[in-house]
C-alpha positions in Angstrom: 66.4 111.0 154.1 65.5 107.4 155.1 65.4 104.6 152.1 62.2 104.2 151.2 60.3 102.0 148.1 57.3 103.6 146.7 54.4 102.0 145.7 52.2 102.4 142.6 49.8 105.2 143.4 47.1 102.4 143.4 48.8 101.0 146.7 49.9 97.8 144.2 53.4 96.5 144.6 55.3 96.7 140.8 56.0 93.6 139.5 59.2 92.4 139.8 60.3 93.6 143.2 62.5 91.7 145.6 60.5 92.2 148.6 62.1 89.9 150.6 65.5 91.9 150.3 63.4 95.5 150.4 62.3 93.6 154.0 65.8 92.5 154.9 67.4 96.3 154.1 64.5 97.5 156.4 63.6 99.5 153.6 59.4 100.3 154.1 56.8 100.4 151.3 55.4 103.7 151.0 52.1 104.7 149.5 53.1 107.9 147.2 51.3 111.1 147.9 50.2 114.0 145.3 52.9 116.6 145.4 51.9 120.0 146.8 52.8 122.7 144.3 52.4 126.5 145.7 52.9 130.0 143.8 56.6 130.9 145.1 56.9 127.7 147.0 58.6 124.6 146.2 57.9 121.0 147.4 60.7 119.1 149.7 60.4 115.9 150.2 60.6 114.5 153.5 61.3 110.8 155.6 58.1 109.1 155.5 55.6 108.2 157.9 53.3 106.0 159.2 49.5 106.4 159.9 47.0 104.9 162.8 47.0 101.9 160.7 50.5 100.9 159.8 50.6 102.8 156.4 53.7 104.2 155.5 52.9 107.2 153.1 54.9 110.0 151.6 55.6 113.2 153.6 56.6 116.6 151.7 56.7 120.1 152.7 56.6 123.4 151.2 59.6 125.8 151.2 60.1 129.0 150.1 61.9 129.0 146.7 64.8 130.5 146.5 65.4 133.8 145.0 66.8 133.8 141.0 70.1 134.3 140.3 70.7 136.7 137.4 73.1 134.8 135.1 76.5 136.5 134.5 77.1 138.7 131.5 78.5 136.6 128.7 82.4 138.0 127.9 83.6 138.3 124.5 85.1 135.1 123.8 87.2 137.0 120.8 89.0 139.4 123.0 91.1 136.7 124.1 92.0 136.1 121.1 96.0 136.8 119.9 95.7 138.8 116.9 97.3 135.8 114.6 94.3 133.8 115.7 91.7 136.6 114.9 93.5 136.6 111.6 93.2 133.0 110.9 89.8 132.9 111.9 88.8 136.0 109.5 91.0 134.1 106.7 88.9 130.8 107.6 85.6 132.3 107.3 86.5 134.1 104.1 87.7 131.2 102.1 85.6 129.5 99.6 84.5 125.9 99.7 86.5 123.4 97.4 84.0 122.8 94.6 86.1 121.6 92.1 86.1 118.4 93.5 
């Protein structure tokens, strides 16, 4: 996708830009655009473009979303466990805190 700076949604430049390098990079100041948001779509953003009048505004289409994924089944993270370490684990858990201290 093609640089692009966008502007407040106002058409307002934020303060503190370098506009003189944005213009030397060739980089264009683009009016944003609402976001289309459809039921089982999702919103791609696209290189902007210019109107009649010179006005570089924000292009995005919709897409089909893509299907879910299931997530995979969580292994037992014990069963790869040797059975000293199950051991030492059970003894960890069963001991008693140190309040004698």
């Amino acid at each position: 996708m093609r640089k692009q700076f966008l502007l407040n949604p106002d058409g307002s430049i934020p303060q503190n830009v370098n506009l003189a390098a944005l213009e030397e990079a060739g980089i264009p100041l683009v009016m944003p655009t609402e976001m289309p948001r459809s039921t089982g779509m999702i919103a791609v953003e696209q290189d902007p473009q210019q109107d009649e009048h010179g006005v570089w505004r924000q292009v995005w289409t919709l897409e089909p979303a893509p299907e879910p994924v299931a997530p995979e089944p969580v292994a037992n993270p014990l069963a790869a466990l040797t059975l000293e370490q199950k051991q030492a684990l059970i003894a960890l858990l069963n001991a008693q805190p140190d309040t004698a201290g």
